[in-house]
C-alpha positions as CSV (number, residue, x, y, z in Angstrom):
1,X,103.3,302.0,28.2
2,X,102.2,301.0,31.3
3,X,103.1,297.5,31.3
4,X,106.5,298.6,29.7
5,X,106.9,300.6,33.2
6,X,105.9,297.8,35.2
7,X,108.2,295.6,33.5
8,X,111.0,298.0,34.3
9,X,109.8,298.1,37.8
10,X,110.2,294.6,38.4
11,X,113.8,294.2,37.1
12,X,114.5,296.9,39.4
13,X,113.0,295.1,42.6
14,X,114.7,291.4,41.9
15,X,117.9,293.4,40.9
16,X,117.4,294.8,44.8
17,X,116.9,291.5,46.3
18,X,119.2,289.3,44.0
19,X,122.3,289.2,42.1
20,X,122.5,293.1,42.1
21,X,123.5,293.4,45.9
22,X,126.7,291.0,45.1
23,X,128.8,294.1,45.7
24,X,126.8,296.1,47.7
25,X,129.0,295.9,50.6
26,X,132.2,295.7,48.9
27,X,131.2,299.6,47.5
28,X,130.0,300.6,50.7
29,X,133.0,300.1,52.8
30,X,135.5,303.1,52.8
31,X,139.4,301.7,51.6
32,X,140.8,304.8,53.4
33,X,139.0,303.6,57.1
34,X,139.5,300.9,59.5
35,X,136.3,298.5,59.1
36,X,137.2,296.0,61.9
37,X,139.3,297.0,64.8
38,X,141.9,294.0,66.0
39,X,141.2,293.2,69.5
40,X,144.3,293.0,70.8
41,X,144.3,296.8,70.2
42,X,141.0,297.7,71.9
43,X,142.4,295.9,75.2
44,X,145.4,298.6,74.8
45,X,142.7,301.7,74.7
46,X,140.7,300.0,77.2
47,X,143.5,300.0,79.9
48,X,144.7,303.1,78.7
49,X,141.7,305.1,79.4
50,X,140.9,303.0,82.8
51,X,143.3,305.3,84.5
52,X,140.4,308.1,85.0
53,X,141.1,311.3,86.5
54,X,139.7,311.1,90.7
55,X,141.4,314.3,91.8
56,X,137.9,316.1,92.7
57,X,136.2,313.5,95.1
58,X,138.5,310.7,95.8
59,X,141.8,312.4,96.4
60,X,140.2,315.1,98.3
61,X,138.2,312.7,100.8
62,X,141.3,310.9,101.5
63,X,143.0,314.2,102.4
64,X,146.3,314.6,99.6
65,X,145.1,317.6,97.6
66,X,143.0,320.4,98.1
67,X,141.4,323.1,96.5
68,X,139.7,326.5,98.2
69,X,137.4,327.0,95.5
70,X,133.4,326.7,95.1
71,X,131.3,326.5,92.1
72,X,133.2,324.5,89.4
73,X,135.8,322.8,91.4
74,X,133.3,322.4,94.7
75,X,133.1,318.2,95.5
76,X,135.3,316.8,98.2
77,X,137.1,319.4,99.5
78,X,133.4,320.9,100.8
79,X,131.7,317.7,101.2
80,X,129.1,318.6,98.5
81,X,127.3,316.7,95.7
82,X,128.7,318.1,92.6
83,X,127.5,316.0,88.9
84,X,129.7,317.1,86.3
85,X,132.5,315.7,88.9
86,X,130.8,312.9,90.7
87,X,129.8,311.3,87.0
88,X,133.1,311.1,86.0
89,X,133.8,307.3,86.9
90,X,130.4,306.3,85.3
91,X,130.7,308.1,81.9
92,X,134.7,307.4,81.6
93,X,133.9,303.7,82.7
94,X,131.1,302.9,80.7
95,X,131.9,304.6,77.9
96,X,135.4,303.3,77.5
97,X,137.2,300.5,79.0
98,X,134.2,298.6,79.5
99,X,132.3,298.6,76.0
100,X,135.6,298.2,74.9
101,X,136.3,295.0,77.0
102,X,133.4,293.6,76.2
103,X,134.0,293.8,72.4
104,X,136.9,292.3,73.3
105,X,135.4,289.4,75.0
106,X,132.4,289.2,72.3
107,X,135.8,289.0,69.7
108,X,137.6,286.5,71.2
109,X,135.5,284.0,73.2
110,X,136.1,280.0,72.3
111,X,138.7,280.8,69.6
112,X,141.9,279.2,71.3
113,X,144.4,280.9,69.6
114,X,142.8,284.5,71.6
115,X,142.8,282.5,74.8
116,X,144.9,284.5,76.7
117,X,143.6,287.9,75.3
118,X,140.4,286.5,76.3
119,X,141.7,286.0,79.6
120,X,143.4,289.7,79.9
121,X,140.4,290.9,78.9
122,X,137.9,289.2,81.8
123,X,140.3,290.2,84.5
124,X,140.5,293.8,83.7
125,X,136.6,294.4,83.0
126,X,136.3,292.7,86.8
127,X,138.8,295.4,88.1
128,X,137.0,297.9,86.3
129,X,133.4,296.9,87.5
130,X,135.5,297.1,91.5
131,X,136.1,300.6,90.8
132,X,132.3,301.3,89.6
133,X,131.0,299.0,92.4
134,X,133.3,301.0,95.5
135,X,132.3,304.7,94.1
136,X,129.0,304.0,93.3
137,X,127.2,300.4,95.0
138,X,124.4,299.1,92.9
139,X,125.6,299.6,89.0
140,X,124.7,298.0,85.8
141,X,126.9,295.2,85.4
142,X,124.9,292.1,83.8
143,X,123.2,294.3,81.0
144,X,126.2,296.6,81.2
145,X,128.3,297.6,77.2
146,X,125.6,296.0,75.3
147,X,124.4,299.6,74.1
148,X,126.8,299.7,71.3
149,X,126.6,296.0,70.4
150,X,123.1,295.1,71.1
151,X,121.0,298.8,71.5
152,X,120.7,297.9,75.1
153,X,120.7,301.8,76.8
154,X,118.9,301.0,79.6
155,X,120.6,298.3,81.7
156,X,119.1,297.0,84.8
157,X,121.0,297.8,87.9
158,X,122.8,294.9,89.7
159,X,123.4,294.7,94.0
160,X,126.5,295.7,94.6
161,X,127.2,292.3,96.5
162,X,126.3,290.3,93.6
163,X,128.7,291.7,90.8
164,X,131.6,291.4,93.9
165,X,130.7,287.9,93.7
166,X,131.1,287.8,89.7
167,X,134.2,289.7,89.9
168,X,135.5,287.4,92.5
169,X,134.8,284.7,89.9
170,X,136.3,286.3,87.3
171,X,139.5,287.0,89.0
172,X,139.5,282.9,89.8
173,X,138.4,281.9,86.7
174,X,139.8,284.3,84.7
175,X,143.6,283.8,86.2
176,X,143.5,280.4,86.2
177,X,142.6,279.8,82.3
178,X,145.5,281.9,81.3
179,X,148.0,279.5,79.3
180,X,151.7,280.1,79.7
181,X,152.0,278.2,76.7
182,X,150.2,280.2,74.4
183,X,151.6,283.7,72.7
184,X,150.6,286.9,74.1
185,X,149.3,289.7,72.5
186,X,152.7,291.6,72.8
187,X,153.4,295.3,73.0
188,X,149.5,296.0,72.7
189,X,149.2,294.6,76.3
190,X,150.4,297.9,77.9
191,X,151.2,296.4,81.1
192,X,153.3,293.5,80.4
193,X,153.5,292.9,76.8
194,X,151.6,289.9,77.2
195,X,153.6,288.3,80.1
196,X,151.1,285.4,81.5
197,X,152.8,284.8,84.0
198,X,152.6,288.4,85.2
199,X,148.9,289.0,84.6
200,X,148.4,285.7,86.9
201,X,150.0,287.9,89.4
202,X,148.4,290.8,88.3
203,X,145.0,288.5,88.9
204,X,145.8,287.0,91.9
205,X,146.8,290.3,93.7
206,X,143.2,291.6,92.6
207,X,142.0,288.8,94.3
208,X,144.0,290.0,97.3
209,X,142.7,293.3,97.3
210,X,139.1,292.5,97.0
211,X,139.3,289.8,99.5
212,X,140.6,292.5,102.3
213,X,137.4,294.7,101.2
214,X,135.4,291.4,103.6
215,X,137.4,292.6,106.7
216,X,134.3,294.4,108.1
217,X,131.7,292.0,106.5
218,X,133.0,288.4,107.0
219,X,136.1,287.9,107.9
220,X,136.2,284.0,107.3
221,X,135.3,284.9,103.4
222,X,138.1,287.0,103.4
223,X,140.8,284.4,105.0
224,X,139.4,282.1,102.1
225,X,139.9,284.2,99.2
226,X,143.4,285.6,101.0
227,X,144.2,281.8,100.9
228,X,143.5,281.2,97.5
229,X,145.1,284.8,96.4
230,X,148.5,283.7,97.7
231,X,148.6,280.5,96.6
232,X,152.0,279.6,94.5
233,X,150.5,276.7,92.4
234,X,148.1,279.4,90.8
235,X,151.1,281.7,90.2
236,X,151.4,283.6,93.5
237,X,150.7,287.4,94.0
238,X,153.4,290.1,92.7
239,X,156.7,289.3,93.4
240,X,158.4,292.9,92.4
241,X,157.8,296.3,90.7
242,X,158.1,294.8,87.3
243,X,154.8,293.4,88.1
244,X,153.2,297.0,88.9
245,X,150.3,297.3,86.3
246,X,150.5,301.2,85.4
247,X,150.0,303.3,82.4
248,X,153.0,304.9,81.3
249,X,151.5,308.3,79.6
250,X,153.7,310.5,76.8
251,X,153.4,313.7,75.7
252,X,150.5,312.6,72.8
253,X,148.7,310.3,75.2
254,X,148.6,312.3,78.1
255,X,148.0,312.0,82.0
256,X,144.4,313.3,82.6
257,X,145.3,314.3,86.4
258,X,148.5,316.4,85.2
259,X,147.1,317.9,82.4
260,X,144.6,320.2,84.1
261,X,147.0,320.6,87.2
262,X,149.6,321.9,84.8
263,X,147.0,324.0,82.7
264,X,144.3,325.9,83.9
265,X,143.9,324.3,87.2
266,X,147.6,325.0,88.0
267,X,146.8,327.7,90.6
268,X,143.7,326.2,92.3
269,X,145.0,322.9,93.5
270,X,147.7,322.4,96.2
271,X,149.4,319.7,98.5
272,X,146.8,318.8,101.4
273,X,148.1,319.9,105.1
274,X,147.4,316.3,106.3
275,X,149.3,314.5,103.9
276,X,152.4,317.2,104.3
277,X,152.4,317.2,107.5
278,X,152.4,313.3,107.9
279,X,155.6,313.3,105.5
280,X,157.4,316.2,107.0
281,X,156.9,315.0,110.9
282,X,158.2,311.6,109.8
283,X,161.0,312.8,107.5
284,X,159.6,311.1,105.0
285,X,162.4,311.4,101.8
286,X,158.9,311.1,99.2
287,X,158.0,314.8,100.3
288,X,161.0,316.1,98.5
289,X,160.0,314.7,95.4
290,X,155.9,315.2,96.0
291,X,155.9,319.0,97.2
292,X,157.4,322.4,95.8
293,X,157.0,325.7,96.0
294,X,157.5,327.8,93.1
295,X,158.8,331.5,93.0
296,X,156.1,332.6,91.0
297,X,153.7,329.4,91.6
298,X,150.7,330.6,89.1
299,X,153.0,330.3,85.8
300,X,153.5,327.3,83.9
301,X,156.2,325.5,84.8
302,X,159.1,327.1,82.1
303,X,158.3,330.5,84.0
304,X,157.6,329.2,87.6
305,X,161.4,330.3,88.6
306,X,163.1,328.6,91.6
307,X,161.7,325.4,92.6
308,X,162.1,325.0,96.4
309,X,161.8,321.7,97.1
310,X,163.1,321.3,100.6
311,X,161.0,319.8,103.1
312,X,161.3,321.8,106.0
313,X,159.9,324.7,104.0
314,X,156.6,322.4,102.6
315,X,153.4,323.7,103.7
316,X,150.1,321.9,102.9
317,X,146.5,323.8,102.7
318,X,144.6,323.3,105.4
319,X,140.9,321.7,104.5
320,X,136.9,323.7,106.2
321,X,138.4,327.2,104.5
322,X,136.9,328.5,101.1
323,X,138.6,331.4,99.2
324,X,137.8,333.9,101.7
325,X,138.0,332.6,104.8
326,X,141.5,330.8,104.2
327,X,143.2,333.9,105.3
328,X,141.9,333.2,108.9
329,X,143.8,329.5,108.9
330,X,146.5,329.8,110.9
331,X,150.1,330.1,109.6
332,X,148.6,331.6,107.1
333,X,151.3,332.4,104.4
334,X,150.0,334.8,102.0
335,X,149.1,335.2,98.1
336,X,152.0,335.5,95.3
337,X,150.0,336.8,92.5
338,X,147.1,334.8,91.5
339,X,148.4,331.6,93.9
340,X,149.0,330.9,97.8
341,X,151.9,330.2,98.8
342,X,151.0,326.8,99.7
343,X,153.2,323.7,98.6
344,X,151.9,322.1,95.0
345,X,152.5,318.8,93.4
346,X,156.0,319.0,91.5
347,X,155.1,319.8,88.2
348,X,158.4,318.1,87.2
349,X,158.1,315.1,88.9
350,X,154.6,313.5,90.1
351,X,152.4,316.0,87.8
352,X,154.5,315.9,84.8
353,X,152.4,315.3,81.8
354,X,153.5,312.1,81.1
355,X,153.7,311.0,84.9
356,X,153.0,307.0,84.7
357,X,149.4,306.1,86.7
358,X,149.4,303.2,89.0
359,X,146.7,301.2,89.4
360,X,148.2,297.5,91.0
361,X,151.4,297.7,92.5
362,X,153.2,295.6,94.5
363,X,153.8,298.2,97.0
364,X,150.2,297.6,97.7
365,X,150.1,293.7,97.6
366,X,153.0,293.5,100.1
367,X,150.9,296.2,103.0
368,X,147.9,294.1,102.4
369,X,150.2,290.9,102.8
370,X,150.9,292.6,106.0
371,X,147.8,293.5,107.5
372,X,146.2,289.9,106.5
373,X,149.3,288.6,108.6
374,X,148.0,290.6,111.6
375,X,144.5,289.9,111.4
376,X,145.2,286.0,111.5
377,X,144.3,285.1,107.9
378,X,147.9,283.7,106.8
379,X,150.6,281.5,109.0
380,X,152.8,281.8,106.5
381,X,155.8,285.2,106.3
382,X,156.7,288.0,108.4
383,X,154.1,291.3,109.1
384,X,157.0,293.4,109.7
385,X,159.0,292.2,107.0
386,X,156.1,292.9,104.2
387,X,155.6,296.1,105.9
388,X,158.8,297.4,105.5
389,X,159.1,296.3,101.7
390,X,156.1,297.8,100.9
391,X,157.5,301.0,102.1
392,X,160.8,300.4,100.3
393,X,158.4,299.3,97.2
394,X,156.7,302.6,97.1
395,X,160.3,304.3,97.5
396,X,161.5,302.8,94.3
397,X,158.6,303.5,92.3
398,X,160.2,307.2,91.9
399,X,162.4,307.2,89.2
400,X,159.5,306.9,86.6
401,X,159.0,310.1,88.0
402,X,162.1,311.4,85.9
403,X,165.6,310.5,86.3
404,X,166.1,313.3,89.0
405,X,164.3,311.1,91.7
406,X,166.2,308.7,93.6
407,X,166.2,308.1,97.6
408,X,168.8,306.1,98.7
409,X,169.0,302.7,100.9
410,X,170.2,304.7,103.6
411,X,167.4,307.3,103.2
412,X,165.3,303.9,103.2
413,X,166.2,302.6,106.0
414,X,166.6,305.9,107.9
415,X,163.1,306.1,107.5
416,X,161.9,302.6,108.6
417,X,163.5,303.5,112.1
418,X,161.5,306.9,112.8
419,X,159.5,306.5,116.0
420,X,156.0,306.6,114.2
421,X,157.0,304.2,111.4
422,X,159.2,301.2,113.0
423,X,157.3,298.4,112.5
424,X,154.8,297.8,115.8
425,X,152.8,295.4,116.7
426,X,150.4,297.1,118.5
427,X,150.3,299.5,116.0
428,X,150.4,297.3,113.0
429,X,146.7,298.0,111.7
430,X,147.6,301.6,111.4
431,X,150.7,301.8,110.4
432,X,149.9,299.4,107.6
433,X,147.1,301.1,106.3
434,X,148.5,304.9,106.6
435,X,151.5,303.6,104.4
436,X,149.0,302.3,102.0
437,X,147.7,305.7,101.8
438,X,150.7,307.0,101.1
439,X,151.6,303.9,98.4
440,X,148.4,305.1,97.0
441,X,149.1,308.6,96.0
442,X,147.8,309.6,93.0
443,X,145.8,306.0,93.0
444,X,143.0,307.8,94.7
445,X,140.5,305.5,94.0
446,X,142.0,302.8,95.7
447,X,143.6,304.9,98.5
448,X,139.4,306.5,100.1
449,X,138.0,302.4,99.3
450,X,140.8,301.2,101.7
451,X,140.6,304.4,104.0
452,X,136.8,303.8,104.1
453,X,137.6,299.9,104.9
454,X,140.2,300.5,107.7
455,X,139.6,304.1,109.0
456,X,143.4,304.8,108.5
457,X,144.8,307.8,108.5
458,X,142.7,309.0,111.2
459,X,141.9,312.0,109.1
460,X,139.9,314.6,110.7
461,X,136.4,315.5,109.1
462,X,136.2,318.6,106.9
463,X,132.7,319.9,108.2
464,X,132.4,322.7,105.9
465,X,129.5,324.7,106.6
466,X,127.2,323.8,103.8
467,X,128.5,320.2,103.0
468,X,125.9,317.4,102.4
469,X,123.9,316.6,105.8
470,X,124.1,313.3,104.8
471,X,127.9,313.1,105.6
472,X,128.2,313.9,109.4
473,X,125.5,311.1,110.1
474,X,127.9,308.9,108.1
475,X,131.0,309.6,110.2
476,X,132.2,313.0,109.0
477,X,133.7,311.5,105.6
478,X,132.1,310.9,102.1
479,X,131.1,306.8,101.5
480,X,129.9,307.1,97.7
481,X,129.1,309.1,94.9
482,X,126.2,309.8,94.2
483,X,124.7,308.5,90.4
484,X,124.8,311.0,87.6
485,X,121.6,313.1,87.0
486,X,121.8,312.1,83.8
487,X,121.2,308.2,84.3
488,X,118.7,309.2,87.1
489,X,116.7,310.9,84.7
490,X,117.0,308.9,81.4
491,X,117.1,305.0,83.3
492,X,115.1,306.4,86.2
493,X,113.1,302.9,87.1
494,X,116.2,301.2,87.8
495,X,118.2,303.4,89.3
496,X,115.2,304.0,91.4
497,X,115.6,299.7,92.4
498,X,119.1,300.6,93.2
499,X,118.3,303.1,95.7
500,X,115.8,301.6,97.3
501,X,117.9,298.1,97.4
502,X,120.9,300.6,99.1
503,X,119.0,302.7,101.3
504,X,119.6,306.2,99.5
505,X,121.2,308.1,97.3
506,X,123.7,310.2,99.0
507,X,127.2,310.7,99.8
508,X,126.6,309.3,103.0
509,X,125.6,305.9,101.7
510,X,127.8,303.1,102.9
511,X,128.3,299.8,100.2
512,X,127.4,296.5,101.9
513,X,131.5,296.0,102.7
514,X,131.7,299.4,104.6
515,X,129.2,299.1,108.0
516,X,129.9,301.2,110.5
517,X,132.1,300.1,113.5
């Protein structure tokens, strides 16, 4: 009996390791589920979901919306270190666009035919590690999306100046290997529908942009890259708004800044006072389409009533007041129901659901043309005349707003002969760089790097009582966020190299681009 069982054992164990496994995978694999996921279609979810939601930190420190409220929504508008909302661009990053990117990459590297996906692919990871590197400094970037492909959790920590100089590569590199020849990847590019010529552009005004981060740091470094940027034999920097890069959201993929300010959040966030104020003393024809105020401002939009929408009657909330205390600020207008009667964000324009998010536009390209005009670093063009299409760039961005929004080339030009905005030399740094705040609405991220760069607007610190002590010492505004508790905890020795490499962990940290003046 026993060597009948052990005879039946055996044919059991080379049945296991031989010809029985044959199928073993084959009946394993579920017909009814995706088993390998084309690439071309985790580049579309990877820029989809790189449009992250910076309404908490980053659009407060550069002064365009504000909220009243502690607890919960506390973060820029009090100057205080709040996790859940400074670990946002870390989890969303990490956990999406980037291990999706580098799939991609792992996919498609040396088969020639993905080429150009390959490409894509390189160029946005870089712009995605700039966002990580400006909000954060030191951040996994050489170990970084291997979790999911390799079990790596706990990535080492790279200098902040050493993945700029990667991602400076990668937008060279990256740019130039992109074949016009070769087919794109169509309608699953969500940008451009695989136009190379357009993500050369797209490319070479990322190199732009970080190349004006050097200003402060080494300004010959950032004439050479402003050089290289511009130049037409590598396909030149945006020519127009059809080479914006933007997410255009519908109503089942949905904006993640509109959705809350049209839900729950619809009575706790308003128009800031500074960035009203800037638009209304300049007659600005954007504030029309930007700021309401809604007969009954707490309901969703369907039940809001009249939407007031003129400028003159705009009023933006004043930042240093809490719940309480707002009722001392003067011009105080009063409560209707569970909402001030401050301006908000049109919830049928700018904060629709489906608003597009910009994240490159050519608005921008054209002020930093500008300002690198100013500062000596190009011979070539015209400050004033970059200036003034940037403006008009920004202008004609509206109607993807809704079909309602239009300002005219009268309105236009009207505007580009107010006293504060025609075009002045001796002005030209400021005046650049406050339109790029305004050209950056809603593209926060990019609007506090270049405010934290430049020191335009001239914004006025919050100082709220019980903000961070770290911020005064660092100039009044906030310079980073500070790194989730969670990766502090769990990846605690090298995020404890990071700090140490950077000086601190605070909101008052500067990067290695932004020194003090």
């Amino acid at each position: 009996m026993k060597k009948i069982y052990r005879c039946f054992l055996a044919v059991i164990v080379l049945c296991t390791y031989s010809a029985c496994d044959r199928d073993f995978e084959e009946i394993n694999i579920n017909p009814s589920l995706a088993n390998e996921l084309d690439p071309s279609y985790l580049f579309s979810n990877a820029q989809r979901l790189s449009a992250i939601a910076t309404y908490h930190y980053q659009g407060e420190i550069v002064q365009q919306i504000n909220t009243p409220y502690g607890g919960l929504l506390a973060a820029g508008n009090r100057n205080i270190i709040n996790d859940q909302h400074a670990a946002e661009a870390f989890n969303t990053l990490y956990t999406g666009p980037i291990r999706y990117l580098v799939e991609v990459m792992d996919k498609t590297a040396g088969i020639p035919e993905q080429n150009n996906l390959y490409q894509m692919a390189r160029i946005w990871k870089a712009y995605c590690f700039q966002l990580l590197v400006d909000t954060y400094g030191d951040v996994p970037y050489s170990e970084a999306g291997l979790g999911f492909m390799q079990a790596d959790y706990l990535p080492k920590y790279d200098p902040a100046a050493d993945i700029y100089e990667a991602i400076i590569r990668e937008y060279t590199e990256a740019t130039d290997a992109l074949d016009p020849n070769q087919a794109g990847i169509g309608a699953a590019d969500l940008f451009y529908e695989g136009t190379v010529d357009r993500w050369k552009r797209l490319g070479n005004s990322l190199l732009l942009r970080i190349a004006m981060r050097f200003t402060k740091l080494d300004e010959t470094k950032a004439q050479t890259l402003v050089s290289i940027a511009v130049d037409p034999a590598r396909g030149g920097v945006m020519q127009s708004n059809d080479d914006n890069a933007y997410i255009q959201f519908n109503d089942t993929y949905t904006n993640s800044t509109s959705n809350p300010l049209l839900g729950g959040e619809r009575a706790n966030y308003y128009v800031s006072a500074p960035f009203v104020d800037f638009l209304k003393n300049n007659n600005d024809p954007r504030l029309r389409y930007i700021a309401v105020k809604y007969e009954i401002p707490a309901n969703p939009l369907a039940t809001a009533g009249a939407a007031n929408i003129n400028p003159e009657d705009q009023q933006g909330m004043p930042y240093g007041y809490d719940e309480s205390s707002i009722e001392r600020a003067p011009d105080y207008p009063g409560k209707i129901g569970a909402a001030w009667r401050y301006s908000q964000f049109n919830r049928a324009t700018v904060m629709r659901v489906n608003a597009p998010e910009f994240m490159v536009t050519f608005s921008q390209t054209q002020l930093l043309l500008a300002e690198a005009i100013v500062r000596g670093y190009l011979s070539i063009g015209n400050a004033q005349s970059y200036y003034e299409s940037g403006i008009e760039a920004h202008m004609e961005q509206t109607p993807l707003y809704g079909n309602t929004v239009n300002i005219s080339a009268e309105e236009k030009q009207a505007y580009l002969q107010e006293a504060e905005i025609a075009f002045s030399q001796e002005q030209a740094l400021q005046q650049i760089n406050t339109q790029y705040w305004v050209s950056s609405f809603r593209n926060w991220s990019e609007a506090w790097a270049n405010f934290r760069r430049t020191g335009y607007p001239e914004l006025r610190p919050v100082n709220f009582p019980s903000q961070d002590p770290s911020v005064p010492a660092a100039g009044g505004f906030i310079r980073r966020l500070v790194y989730p508790l969670r990766e502090v905890s769990v990846n605690a020795t090298h995020v404890q190299e990071a700090i140490g490499r950077m000086g601190g962990n605070s909101l008052g940290t500067r990067l290695f681009w932004d020194s003090p003046e």
